[in-house]
N, C-alpha and C positions, 0 to 999 in steps of 0.2 A: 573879318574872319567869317568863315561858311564852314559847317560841321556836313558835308554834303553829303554821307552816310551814318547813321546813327540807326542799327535794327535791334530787334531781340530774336532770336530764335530758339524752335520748338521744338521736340521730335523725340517721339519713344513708340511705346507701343502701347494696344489697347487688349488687357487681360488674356490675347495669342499673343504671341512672338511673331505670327505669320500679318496681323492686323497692324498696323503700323497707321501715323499721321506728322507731318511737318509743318509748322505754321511758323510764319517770318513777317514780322509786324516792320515798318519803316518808317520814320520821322525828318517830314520833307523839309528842306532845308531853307528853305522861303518863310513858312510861317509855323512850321514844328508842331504840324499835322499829323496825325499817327494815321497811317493806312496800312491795310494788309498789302503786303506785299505777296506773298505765295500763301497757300491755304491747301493742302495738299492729303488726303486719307489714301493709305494703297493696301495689297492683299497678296502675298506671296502665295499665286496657285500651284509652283515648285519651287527648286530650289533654282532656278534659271527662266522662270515665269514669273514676272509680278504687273497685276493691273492696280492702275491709279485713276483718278477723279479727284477735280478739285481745279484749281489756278495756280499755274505753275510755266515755269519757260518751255519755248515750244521747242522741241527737238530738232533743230534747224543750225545756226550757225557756232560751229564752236568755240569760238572768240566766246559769245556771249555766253553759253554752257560753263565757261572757265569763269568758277566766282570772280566777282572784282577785288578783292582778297589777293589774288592770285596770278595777276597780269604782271608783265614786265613796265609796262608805261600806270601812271595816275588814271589816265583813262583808255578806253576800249580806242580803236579805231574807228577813223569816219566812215570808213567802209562798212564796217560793223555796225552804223548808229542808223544808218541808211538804207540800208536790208536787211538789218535783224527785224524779225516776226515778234520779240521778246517778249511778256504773259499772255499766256493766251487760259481760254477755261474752257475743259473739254475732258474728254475720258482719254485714255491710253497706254500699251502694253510696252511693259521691255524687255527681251526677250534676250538673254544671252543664247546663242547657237550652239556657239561651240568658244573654245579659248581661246581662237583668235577671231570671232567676230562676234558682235552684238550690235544689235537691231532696234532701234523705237518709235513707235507709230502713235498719233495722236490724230482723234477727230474732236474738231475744237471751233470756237464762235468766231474764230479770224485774227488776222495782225492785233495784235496788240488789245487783244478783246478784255484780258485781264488787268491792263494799267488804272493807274486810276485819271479822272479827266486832265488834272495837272502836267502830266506826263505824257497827254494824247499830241505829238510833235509827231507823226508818222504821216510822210507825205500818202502813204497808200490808204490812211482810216481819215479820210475826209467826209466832210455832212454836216451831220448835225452836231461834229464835234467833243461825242460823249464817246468813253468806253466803259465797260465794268456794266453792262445791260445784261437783261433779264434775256432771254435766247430767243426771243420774240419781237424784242426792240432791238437786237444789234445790225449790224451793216453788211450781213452776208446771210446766202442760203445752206451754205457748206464749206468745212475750211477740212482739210487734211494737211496732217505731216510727218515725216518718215524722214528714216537717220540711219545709215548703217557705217560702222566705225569696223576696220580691219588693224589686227597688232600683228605688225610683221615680226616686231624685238622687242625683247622688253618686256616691262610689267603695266598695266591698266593703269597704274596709281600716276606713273610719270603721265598722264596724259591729263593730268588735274590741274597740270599747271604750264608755264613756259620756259621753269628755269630748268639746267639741267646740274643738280647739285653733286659734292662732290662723294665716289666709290657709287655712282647710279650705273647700271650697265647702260652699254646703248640701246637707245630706244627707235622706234619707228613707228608711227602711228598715220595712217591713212583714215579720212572718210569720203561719206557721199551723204546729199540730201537732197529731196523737192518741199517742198508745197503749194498747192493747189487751192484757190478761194471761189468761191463762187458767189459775186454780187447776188444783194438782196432780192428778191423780186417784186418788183414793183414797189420799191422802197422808194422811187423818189430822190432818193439824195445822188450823190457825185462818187459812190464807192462803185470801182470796176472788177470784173471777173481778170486774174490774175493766175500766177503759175510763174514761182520761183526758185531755183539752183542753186548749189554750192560743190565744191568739190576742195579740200585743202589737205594738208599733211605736215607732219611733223617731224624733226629728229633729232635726238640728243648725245653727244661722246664728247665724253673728255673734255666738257667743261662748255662744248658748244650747245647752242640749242639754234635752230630753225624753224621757222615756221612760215607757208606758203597757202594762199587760198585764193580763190577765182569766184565771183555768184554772177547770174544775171536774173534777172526778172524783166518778163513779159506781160503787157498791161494790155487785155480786151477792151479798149474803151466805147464802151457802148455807149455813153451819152456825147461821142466826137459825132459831128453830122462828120466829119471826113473820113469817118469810119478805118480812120489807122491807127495802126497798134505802137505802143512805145516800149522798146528794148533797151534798157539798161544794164551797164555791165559795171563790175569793180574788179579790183586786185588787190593783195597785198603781199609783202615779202620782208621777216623779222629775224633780226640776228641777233642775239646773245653771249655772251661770253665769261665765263669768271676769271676773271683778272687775279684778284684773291681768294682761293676755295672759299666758298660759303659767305662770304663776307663780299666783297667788293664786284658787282656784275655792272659793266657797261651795255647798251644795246641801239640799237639803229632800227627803225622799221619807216618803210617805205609806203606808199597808196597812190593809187589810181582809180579813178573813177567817170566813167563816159556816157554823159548825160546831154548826150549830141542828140538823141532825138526827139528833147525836149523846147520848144521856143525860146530862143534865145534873147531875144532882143538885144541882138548885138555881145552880150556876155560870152565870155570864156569855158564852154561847157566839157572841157575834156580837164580835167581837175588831176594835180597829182600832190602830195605833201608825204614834207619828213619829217620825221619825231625822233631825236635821241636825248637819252638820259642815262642815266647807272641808279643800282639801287646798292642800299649797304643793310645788309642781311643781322641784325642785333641779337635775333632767334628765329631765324627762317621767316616763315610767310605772316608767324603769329607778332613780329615787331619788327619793321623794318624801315628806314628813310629812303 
């Protein structure tokens, strides 16, 4: 048996209302290590401006934005595990616009700059193998990332999760994102300058839920003497259903993933896999099998 998440979590506020901090401790499931997981102080400048600092997930994929609490499967997708950017430690603003769109930008030390080393599996933070560096020993000269979410239906809230439970109106949820990294310089190691996308969407009625997303990432490999660049791309496509209001959801999700222009040596580089399962809902998200 593996307890593969066991955290505590933090968060109130500091003597303002406007002052706020979150902190999420995590106990690794291998040797029951306790690491900070997210570390996060923010500053509500209005009521639709708030800046943060601190180690926290980068504003990028929203598979991985959806607590793991929160998914229809046990775990995230491969496509999700393969281009999510997931902790990164940097400053940044989130800005609601208006009610139907909100906005979040982060400048941060890179893919995965927040994990701790146990957890460094990101074929893009290769080297020396370490993450969670001071900002002077990590593997990049500049990392950015920007997220803009559109609500075409619906309320914010359904967008926290995948089910669509039941008397929810229908919902519709669009986004977009990039980020941009920029190898160290003269760092020496195997990490390259990069620039990666997503685009996905969401929708919920009457008991259905979907969910659709596309990323690619483009790698500068500047220490290739053949000086070509590698384009990866993914997909996925997730379908939900309540079979029994509230209680009984079946689901199906699909992946693709094309890693053709990486050396093969002969291997199968255009990858697709299916996952289904049902979940049975005992109290919502808070006890479920």
């Amino acid at each position: 048996f593996s307890i593969s998440r066991l955290k505590l979590a933090f968060s109130g506020q500091v003597s303002d209302p406007r002052l706020k901090y979150s902190i999420v401790v995590n106990a690794a499931p291998d040797d029951n290590d306790v690491h900070t997981q997210e570390a996060v102080i923010s500053y509500d400048l209005t009521d639709n401006v708030t800046l943060w600092a601190g180690e926290t997930k980068a504003p990028f994929l929203r598979e991985e934005l959806i607590s793991s609490s929160r998914q229809l499967a046990v775990e995230r997708s491969v496509v999700n595990e393969v281009f999510t950017m997931g902790y990164v430690q940097g400053i940044g603003v989130d800005w609601s616009v208006s009610d139907m769109l909100r906005v979040s930008s982060s400048i941060n030390d890179g893919v995965r700059s927040g994990e701790n080393d146990n957890n460094n599996d990101a074929d893009l933070h290769i080297g020396n193998g370490q993450n969670n560096l001071e900002w002077d020993a990590d593997q990049s000269d500049f990392a950015m990332t920007t997220r803009a979410d559109v609500r075409l239906m619906g309320t914010w809230e359904q967008g926290d999760d995948f089910t669509a439970g039941t008397g929810e109106e229908t919902s519709v949820l669009l986004g977009a994102a990039v980020h941009y990294e920029a190898a160290e310089t003269g760092g020496g190691n195997n990490h390259d300058s990069f620039v990666t996308w997503t685009v996905d969407g969401s929708a919920e009625c009457s008991g259905w839920s979907v969910y659709l997303a596309t990323v690619g990432l483009h790698i500068d490999l500047d220490n290739d003497a053949a000086g070509e660049d590698l384009n990866l791309y993914g997909a996925l496509a997730q379908v939900g259903y309540q079979l029994v209001p509230d209680k009984l959801e079946p689901f199906v999700r699909w992946e693709y993933i094309d890693l053709s222009d990486i050396p093969a040596n002969g291997a199968d580089q255009e990858l697709q896999f299916v996952t289904a399962g049902f979940n049975w809902y005992l109290s919502g998200h808070a006890a479920k099998i």
